[in-house]
N, C-alpha and C positions, 0 to 999 in steps of 0.2 A: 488043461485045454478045455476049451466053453463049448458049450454043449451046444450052442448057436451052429442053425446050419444057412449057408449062403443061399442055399437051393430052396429053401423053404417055402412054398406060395405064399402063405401066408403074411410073412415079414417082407417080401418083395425084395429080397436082399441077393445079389446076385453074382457079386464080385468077393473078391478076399480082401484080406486087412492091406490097409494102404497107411505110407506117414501121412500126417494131419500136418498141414504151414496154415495159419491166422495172417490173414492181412488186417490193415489199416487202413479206413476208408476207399478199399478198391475192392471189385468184386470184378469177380473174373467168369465169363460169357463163352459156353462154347463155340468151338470155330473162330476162337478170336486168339490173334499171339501178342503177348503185352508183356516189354520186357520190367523188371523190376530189380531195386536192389536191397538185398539182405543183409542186415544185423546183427539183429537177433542171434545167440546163443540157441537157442531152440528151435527158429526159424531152418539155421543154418546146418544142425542136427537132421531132419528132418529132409532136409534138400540130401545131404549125403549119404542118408538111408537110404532115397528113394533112387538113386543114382547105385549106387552097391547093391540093394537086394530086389528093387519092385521097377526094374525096367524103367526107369527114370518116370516113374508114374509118382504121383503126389495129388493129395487133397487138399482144395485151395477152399475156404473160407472166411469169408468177413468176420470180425469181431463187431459187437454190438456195441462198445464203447472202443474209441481206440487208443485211449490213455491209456490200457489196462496192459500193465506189461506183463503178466503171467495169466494169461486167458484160462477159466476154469467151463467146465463145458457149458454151464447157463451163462456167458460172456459172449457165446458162440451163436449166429446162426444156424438155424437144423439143415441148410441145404447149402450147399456148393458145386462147384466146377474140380471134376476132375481131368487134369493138366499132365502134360506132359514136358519134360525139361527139355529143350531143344541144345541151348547152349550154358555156360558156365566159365563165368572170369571171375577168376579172385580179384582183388585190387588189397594196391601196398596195406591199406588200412585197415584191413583186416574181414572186408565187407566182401561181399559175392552178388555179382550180378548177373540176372540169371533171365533167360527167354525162356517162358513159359507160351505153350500151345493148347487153351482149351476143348478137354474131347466131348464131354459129355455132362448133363445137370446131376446131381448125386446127395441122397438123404446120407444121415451118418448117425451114428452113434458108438460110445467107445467098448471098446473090447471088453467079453465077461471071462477076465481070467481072475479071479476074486483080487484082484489090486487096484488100488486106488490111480485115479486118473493123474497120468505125470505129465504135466505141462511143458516137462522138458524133452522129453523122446513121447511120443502119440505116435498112437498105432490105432485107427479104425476102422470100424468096420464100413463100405460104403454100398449103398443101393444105388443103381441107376436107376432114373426115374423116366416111363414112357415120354416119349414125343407123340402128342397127340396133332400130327400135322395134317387135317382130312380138308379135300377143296370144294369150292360150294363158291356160288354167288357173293354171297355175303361174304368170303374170303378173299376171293379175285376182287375187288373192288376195294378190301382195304388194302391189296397187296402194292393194288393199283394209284391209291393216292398217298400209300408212304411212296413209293419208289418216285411219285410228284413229286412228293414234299422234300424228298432228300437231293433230288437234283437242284430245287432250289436254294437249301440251304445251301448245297455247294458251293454255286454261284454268290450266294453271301458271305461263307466260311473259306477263303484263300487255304488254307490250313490240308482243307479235305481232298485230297489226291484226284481226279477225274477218274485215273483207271479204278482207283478205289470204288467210288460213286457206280462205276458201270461193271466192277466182280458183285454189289450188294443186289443190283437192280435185276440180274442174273438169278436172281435165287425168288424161285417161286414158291414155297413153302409158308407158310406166315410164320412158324415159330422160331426157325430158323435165318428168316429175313429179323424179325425182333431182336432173336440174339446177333447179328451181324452188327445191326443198326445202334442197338444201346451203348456199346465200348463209346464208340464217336462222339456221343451227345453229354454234354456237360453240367449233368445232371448228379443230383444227392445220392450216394454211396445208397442213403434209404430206400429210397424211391429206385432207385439200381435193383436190389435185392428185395426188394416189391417184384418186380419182373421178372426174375429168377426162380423165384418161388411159384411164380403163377401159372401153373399145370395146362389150362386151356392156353391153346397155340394161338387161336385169335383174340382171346383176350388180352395175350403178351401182347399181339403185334397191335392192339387198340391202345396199350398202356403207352406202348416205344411211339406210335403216330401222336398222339398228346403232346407227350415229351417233344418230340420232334418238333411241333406246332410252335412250342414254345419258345424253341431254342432259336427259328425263325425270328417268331419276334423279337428277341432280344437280339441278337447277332443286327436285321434289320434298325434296331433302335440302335443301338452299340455303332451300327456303320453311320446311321446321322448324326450320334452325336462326335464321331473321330471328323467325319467331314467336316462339321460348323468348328471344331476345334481347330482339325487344320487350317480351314478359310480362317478363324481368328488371330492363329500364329503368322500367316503369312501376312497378313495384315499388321500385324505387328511386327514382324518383319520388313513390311515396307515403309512405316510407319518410323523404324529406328533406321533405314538404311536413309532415309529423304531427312531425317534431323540431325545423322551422324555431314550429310550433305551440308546444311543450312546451319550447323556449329563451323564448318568449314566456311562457310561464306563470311558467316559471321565475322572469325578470326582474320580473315583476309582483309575486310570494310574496319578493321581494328574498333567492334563489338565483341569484347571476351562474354558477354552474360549473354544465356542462355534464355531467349524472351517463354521457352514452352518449362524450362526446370524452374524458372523464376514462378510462373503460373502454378507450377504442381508444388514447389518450396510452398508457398499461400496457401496453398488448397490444405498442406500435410498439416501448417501451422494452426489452418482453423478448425478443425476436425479436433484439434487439443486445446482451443479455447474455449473459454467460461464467459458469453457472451448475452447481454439480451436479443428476443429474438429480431428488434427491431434492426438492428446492428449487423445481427448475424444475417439476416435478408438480403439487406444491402451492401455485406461487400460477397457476397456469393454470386450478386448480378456484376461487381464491379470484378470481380474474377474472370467472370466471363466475358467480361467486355474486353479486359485486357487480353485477353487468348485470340480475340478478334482484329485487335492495333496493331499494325506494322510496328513493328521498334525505332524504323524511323520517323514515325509520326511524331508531333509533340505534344500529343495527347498522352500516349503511351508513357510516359515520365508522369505525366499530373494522374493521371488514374492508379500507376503504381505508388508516388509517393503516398498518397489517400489509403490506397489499399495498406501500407507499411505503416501509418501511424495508426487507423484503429485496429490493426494487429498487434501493437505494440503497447497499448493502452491498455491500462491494471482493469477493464470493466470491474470483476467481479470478486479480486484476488485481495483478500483483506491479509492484512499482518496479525497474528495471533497476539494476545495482549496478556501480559499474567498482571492483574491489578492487587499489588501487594500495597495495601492503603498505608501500612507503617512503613515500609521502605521507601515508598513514594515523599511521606513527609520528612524521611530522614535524607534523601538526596533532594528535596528543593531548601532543606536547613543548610545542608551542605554547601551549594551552588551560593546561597544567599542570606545576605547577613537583613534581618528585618524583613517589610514588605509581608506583614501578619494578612494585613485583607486579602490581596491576591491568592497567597497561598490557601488561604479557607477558603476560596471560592471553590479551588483547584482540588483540593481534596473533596469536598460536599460533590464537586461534579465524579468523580471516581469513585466515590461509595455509593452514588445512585445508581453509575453505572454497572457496578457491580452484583446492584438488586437487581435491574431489568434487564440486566443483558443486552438488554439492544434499545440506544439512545441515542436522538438525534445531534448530532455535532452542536454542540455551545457556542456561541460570538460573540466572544470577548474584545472587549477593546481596552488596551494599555494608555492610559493618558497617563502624561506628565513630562518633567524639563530632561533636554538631552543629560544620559549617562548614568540616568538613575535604574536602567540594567532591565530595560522592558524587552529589550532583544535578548538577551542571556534569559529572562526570567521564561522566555516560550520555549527555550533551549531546554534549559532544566523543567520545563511543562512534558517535553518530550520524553524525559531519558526517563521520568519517572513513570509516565506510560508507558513505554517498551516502545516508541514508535518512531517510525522514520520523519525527520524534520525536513520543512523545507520553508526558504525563505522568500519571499517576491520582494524587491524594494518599490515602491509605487513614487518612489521622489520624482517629480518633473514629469510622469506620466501624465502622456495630451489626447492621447489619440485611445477610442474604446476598442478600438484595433488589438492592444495591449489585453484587452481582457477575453473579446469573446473572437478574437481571430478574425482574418479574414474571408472571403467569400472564395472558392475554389479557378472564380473564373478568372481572377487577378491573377498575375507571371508572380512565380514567387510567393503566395501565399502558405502561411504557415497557421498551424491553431495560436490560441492566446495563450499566454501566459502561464495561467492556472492549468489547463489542459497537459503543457510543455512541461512540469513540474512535474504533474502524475505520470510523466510519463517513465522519468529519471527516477523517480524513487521506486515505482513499479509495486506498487499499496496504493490501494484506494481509500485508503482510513488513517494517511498521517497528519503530522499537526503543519498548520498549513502559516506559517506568517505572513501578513499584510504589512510589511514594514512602511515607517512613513504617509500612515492613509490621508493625513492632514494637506500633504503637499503635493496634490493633483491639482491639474489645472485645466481650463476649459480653454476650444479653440473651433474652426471651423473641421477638423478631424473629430468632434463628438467630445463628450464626455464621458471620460470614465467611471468617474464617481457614481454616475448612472446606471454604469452596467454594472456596479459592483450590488446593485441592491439585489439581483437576482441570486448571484452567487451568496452575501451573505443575509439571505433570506432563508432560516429553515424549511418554512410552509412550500418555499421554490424550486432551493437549489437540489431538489430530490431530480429532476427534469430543468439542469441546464442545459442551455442547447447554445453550443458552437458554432460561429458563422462556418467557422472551414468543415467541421464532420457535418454538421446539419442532422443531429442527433440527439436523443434527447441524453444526457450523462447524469448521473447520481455522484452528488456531491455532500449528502445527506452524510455520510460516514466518516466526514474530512472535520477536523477540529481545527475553526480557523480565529484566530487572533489575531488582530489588528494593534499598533501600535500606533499613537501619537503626540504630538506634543501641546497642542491645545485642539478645542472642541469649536470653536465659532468657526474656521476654515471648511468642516466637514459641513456638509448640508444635513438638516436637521432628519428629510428622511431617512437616508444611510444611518445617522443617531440611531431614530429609533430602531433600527433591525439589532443593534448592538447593546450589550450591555455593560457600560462603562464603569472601569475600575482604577481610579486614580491613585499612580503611585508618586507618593510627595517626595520633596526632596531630603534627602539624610540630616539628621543631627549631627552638632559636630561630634558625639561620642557614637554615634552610629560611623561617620568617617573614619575616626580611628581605628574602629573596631573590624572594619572590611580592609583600613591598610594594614592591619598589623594581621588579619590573620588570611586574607587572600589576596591582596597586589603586591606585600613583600614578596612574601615564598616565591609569587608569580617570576615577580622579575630578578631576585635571584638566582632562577631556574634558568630564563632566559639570559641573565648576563653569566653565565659558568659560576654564577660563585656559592658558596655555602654559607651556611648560617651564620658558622664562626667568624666569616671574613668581614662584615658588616653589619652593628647593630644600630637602631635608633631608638630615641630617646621618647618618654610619650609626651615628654613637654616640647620634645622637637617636630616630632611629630603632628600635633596641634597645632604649633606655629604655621609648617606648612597650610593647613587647612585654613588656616587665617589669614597667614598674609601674603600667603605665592599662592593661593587659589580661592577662586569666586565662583561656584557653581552649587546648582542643588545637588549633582551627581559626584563622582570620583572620576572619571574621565582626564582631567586636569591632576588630581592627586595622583592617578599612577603615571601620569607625565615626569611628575615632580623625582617622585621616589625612583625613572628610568634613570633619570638625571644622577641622582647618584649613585646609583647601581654604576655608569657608564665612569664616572669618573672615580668608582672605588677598582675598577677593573683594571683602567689604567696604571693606576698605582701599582698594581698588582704585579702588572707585567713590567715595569717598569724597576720594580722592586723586587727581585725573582723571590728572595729569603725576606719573610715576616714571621717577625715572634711573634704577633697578636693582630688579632683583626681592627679593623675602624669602625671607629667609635660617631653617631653623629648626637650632638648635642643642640641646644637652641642657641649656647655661644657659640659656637661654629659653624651652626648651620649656612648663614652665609659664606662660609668659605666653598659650598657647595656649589650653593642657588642663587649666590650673586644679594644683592637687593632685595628687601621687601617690594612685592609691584604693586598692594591692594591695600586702603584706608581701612577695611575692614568692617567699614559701615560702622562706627565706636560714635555714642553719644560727645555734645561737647563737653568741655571740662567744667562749666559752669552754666546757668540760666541768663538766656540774653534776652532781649527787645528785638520784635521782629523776626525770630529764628524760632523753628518749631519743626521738630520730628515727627517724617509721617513714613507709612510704611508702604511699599510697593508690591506688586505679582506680577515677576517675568517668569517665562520660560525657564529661566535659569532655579526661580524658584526666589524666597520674597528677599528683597532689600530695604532698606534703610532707606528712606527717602526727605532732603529736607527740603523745607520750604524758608524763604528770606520773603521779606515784604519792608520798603523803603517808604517813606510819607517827604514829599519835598513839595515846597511853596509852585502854585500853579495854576491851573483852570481846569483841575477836572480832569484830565488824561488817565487813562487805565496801560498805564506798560506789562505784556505778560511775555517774557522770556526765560528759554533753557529747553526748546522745542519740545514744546508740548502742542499733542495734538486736539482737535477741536473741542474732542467728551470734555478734556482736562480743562480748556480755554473754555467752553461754557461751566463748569463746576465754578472759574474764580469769578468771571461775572456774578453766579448764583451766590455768592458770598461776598462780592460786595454791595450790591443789593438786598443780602440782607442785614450789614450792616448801614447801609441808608434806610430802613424802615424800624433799625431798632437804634434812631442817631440820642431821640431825648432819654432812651434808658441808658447809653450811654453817657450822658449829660453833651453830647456832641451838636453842632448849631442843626441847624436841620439842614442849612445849605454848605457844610461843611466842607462836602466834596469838589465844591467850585472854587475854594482857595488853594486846591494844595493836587499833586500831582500821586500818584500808586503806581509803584514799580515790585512786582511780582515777578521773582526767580528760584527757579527751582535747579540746584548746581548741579555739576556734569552735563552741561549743556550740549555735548556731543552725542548723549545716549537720548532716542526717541521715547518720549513717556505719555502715557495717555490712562482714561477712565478716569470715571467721578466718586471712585474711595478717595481722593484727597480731598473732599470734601469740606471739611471741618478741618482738616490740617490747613489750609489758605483762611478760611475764614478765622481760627485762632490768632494767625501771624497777621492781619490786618487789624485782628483789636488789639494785638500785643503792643502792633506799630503807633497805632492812633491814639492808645490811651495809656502808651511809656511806660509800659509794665512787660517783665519779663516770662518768659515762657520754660516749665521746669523741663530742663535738661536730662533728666533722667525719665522721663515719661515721652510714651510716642502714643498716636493715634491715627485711627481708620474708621471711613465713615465718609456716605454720601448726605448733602446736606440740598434741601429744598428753600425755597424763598422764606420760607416762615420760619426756619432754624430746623424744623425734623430732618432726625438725623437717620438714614435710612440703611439696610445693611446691606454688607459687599460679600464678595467671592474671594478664595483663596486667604481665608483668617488662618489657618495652620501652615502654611508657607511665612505670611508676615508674624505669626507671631516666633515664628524661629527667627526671623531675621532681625527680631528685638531681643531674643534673647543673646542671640550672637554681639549684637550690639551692647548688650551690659545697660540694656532698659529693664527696669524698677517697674514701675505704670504703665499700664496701656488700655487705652480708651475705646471701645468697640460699641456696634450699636447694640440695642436690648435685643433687638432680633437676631440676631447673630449667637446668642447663647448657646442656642445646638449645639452649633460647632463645635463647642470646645469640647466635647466626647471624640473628636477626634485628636484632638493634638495632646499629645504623651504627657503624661503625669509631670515625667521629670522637669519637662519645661514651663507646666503649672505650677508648681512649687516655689518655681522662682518669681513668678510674676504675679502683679497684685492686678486683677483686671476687674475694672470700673465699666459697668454698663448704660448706658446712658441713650436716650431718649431724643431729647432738643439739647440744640447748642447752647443753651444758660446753662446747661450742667456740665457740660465740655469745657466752658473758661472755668467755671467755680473750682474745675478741680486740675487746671494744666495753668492759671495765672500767677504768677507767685505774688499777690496782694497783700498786703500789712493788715489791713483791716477788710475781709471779703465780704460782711455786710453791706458796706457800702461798693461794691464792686457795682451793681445793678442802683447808682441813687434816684436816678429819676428826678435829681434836682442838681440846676446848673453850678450852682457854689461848692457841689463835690465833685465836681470833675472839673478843672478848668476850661474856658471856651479855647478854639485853636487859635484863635488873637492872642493867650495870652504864656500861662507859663506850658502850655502841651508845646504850644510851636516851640518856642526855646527849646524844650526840652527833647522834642519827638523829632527834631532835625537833626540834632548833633550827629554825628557819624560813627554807627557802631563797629568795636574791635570785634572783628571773630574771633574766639581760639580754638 
């Protein structure tokens, strides 16, 4: 037993040992009953201690942390409330709930029985501590504005009982108005046991009036801001009950859409757009304009559609690219058999873009004759960028309507074209094709070709602007190719924004080479059949390309090849068992394809008088072109038939004029042309043929005619020719000279300046051909006349040429056989 005495003045210690309960964040106020409930193994100890030996008396103190589940005594408060236990409920769970009655404020410390302090049974010793409660001025006056304060808070605090309010207001004491007051105020456990501890009676009841002051305010702030809350709910409230109404009307007038969720759908979709802010301004006002339009207005449709398309529009939303420079070349090999230029263009622009990361869209334009694969070739442009394709056809486009949309104030207005595109692909960075750019046309609806310069303007199309958005749009990122089939149709400005890359038409081992290893498979895939079931021959194969088709392209050849795709199916089906597939050969091949349909453009079998091979540039890509020229007795008449157009019909005037200025070097009378008649034709007279590269091909076949000398049949030529004999150079030499080789010509006659060219036209068809350059037309007969003796070709004197009096007539009139 501890030598400690209760009674001692000294220690102020006045009572005996009492159990010790630790609360958590509550402190317990004399005069005040607060029920609580207990846990705690130790708590619970301590309750049934105090209940069994100490008159249901217990010592209540705060824990200084209240995580702390086994409290050691610096854990603890030095002062508390000693309580008394009123009641006591067990509950199922094992927990006690207990009404505690605070009697008085109490120092503590633990028992000196030489043992160690046990957390789980406490036994301490406790002091009551004086009430220093003395009245004075200065007391009644605070007594007097807490018992203010606390009526007011009352009236802010629903919670606070009135009778409660007027037992505290009762109590004239300050320290004992303090301890009443503090329980109620919703204050820090700290700040609690701050007041507890504080000895002076008026300095409690100045801590609890602060407090008090406080909890005013708040409570006051807390009531404005439930009120502006309520007013907001009810309002929103009234807000859903008048639209849950107005969905109702809606429904009734057979309006299912929602004109105020359609506004707020807009509003959620812009809020997740990537937009400039020039755009983003503008449909933020046209949001709100539509929240303002009745739904049955017909505005309300034109302001929503508006607001739907530039929400819908990629502004900002690029496609990610992985530019793999060797795969890229290995899938445009793939797609395309040749076609070296383009593809270098196509790779050079992807490894630059590679270096700079960020480069302006390129403007390509595709020239050349239909099917030589300028559409496939932007297809396979795409897949080797990673990007989304898309195609415009521009065929028969009248109206600029087509490009930059119309105005919003027109019924029915939509954006253009280009706009309408991005919007389906939903990338602002795919490759863009201009199919057909050649064949627009103008009318009193504008031209398009005109508004196409903004769009394919790098410096511009960064800020196009669309009649219908009326915005400025970035097209800077779109990679756009143009296709066409000749260049004189386009207007020279448009040219220039473009950089043109002419794809010529196939050789025939380039033909083969795209039937045999991509329109067969093609169309065996598409007619059910398999390899085994149909082979062709490469000498059958070639025939076709000769003689069942006429183009620079394959278009026609996979016609050919559908053709018997379709009738080896037949067979098939008709034939349920075959031991072996069909075989096509160039003997059989008409039992397929009917008929040869094409001359093939093939020189004649020998050199005739008057007949001379010249070469042509269609779309198709070059042909064989001949020329005839007849001399018959007359007065001078120029006959020029086989529809030719004017360029062509001025080039034969210009040749024969300049065989009248060169009549004595042909030993010719000088009025020569007043006896005898000139009939110029050039055969196929159903096909329109024009330009002045036949130049020197007419002026050949009228010296051939007039001076009975034959023209070599294995030789052709091209070439514009002037009055003086200069022979001047033409366009499309690597088109005609394939069409010479195709033709089984030897010689070909070009001008000196034309030489460039031939860096473009393939080895393999160099090799075959002997090509003579030549200047003036004296070197063009010396080497296309077939003369016995060609010193005297040029004599200059009339006993070596005969006059037309005498044996030229005879002879220059007879009537030549073709073969």
């Amino acid at each position: 037993m501890s030598t400690f005495l209760f009674d001692n003045p000294k220690n102020g210690f006045e009572d005996a040992l009492l159990p010790m309960m630790s609360l958590r964040e509550v402190v317990m106020f004399p005069r005040s009953i607060v029920p609580l409930f207990v846990g705690r193994e130790a708590s619970i100890k301590a309750i049934e201690n105090a209940v069994a030996a100490h008159d249901k008396k217990i010592f209540l103190v705060a824990q200084r942390a209240p995580e702390t589940e086994r409290p050691m005594p610096d854990d603890l408060f030095g002062i508390g409330t000693v309580s008394k236990i009123l009641q006591m409920l067990r509950l199922p769970d094992g927990t006690i709930k207990v009404l505690f009655e605070g009697l008085y404020r109490a120092r503590w410390e633990p028992q000196e029985d030489g043992g160690e302090f046990n957390a789980d049974n406490v036994l301490v010793r406790v002091a009551r501590l004086p009430d220093e409660d003395m009245a004075g001025a200065e007391a009644d006056a605070l007594i007097r504005a807490t018992q203010e304060a606390l009526e007011q808070y009352g009236r802010i605090n629903k919670k606070l009982a009135p009778e409660t309010i007027l037992a505290i207001n009762s109590i004239a004491l300050p320290g004992k108005l303090a301890d009443a007051v503090m329980p109620h105020l919703k204050v820090d456990y700290i700040k609690k046991q701050g007041v507890l501890e504080e000895t002076s009676a008026v300095k409690r009841l100045e801590e609890a009036y602060g407090f008090l002051q406080g909890e005013i305010e708040i409570s006051s702030l807390e009531k404005r801001i439930k009120s502006r809350v309520k007013q907001q709910m009810e309002k929103n409230q009234k807000e859903y009950y008048l639209n849950e109404q107005l969905k109702a009307i809606n429904k009734e007038m057979g309006r299912e859409d929602d004109p105020a969720a359609e506004a707020a759908e807009f509003e959620e979709r812009l809020r997740a757009k990537n937009m400039p802010d020039e755009a983003l301004e503008k449909v933020t006002r046209e949001i709100k304009k539509l929240k303002q339009i009745p739904p049955s207005s017909a505005e309300y449709t034109v302001v929503r559609n508006y607001v739907e398309w530039i929400l819908d529009l990629p502004w900002n939303v690029l496609q990610p690219t992985g530019l793999d420079l060797i795969q890229a070349e290995v899938i445009l090999n793939e797609d395309h058999y040749g076609l070296d230029k383009p593809k270098q263009r196509i790779l050079e622009y992807l490894a630059v873009q590679s270096l700079v990361k960020v480069l302006k869209g390129p403007i390509l334009c595709l020239v050349g004759p239909p099917g030589v694969g300028k559409t496939s070739l932007a297809k396979s442009i795409a897949r080797a960028m990673g990007r989304e394709f898309v195609r415009l056809s521009l065929g028969g486009v009248r109206d600029e309507a087509e490009i930059r949309g119309h105005r919003r104030t027109y019924v029915g207005a939509l954006p253009g074209k280009i706009i309408q595109s991005l919007k389906r692909v939903k990338y602002n960075n795919p490759v863009f094709c201009l199919d057909e750019v050649d064949k627009m046309s103008t009318d009193f609806r504008g031209d398009p070709s005109s508004a196409l310069l903004e769009v394919l303007d790098p410096e511009q199309n960064l800020a196009f602007n669309d009649h219908y958005l009326d915005l400025d749009y970035d097209l800077s990122k779109v990679f756009f190719i143009t296709t066409a089939n000749a260049l004189h149709t386009i207007p020279l400005p448009l040219q220039d924004r473009m950089e043109i890359i002419r794809i010529p038409g196939y050789l025939e081992n380039e033909k083969m080479q795209i039937g045999r290893r991509f329109l067969l498979p093609k169309n065996l895939t598409q007619h059910g059949l398999k390899e085994d079931n149909l082979s062709i021959s490469d000498n059958a194969l070639l025939e076709i390309v000769r003689r069942y088709t006429r183009e620079a392209g394959v278009r026609n050849l996979e016609r050919e090849l559908a053709s018997i795709c379709r009738k080896v199916a037949r067979k098939l089906v008709e034939k349920k068992e075959l031991a072996r597939g069909f075989s096509v050969t160039k003997q059989n091949l008409h039992s397929y394809l009917g008929v040869t349909k094409f001359r093939h453009g093939e020189k004649e079998d020998k050199a005739q008088v008057g007949l001379c091979n010249g070469m042509a540039y269609t779309e198709l890509g070059g042909e064989m072109l001949m020329v005839e020229a007849v001399i018959m007795p007359g007065s001078g008449k120029v006959e020029i038939t086989g529809k030719l157009g004017e360029v062509m019909q001025e080039s034969a005037k210009a040749a024969v004029s300049y065989l009248r200025s060169r009549s004595a070097l042909f030993g010719l009378k000088p009025d020569f042309h007043k006896e005898i008649d000139i009939h110029i034709h050039v055969p196929e007279g159903a096909i329109p043929k024009d330009g002045p590269s036949a130049g020197i091909t007419l002026a050949t076949t009228l010296v051939s005619a007039l001076l009975n000398m034959p023209v070599r049949n294995d030789l052709a030529m091209t070439g514009e020719i002037t009055l003086r004999g200069r022979v001047l150079p033409i366009g499309g030499l690597r088109e005609k000279l394939l069409a010479a080789h195709r033709g089984r010509i030897r010689t070909v006659i070009i001008p000196e300046e034309n030489e460039k060219d031939l860096k473009e036209v393939p080895e393999a068809i160099l090799k075959d051909l002997e090509i003579i350059r030549v200047e003036h037309m004296d070197q063009v007969l010396e080497n296309a006349l077939v003369c016995a003796d060609p010193e005297k070709l040029f004599c200059g004197r009339a006993e070596n040429a005969p006059h037309l009096s005498s044996t030229l007539m005879k002879e220059a009139y007879q009537p030549q056989t073709r073969h």
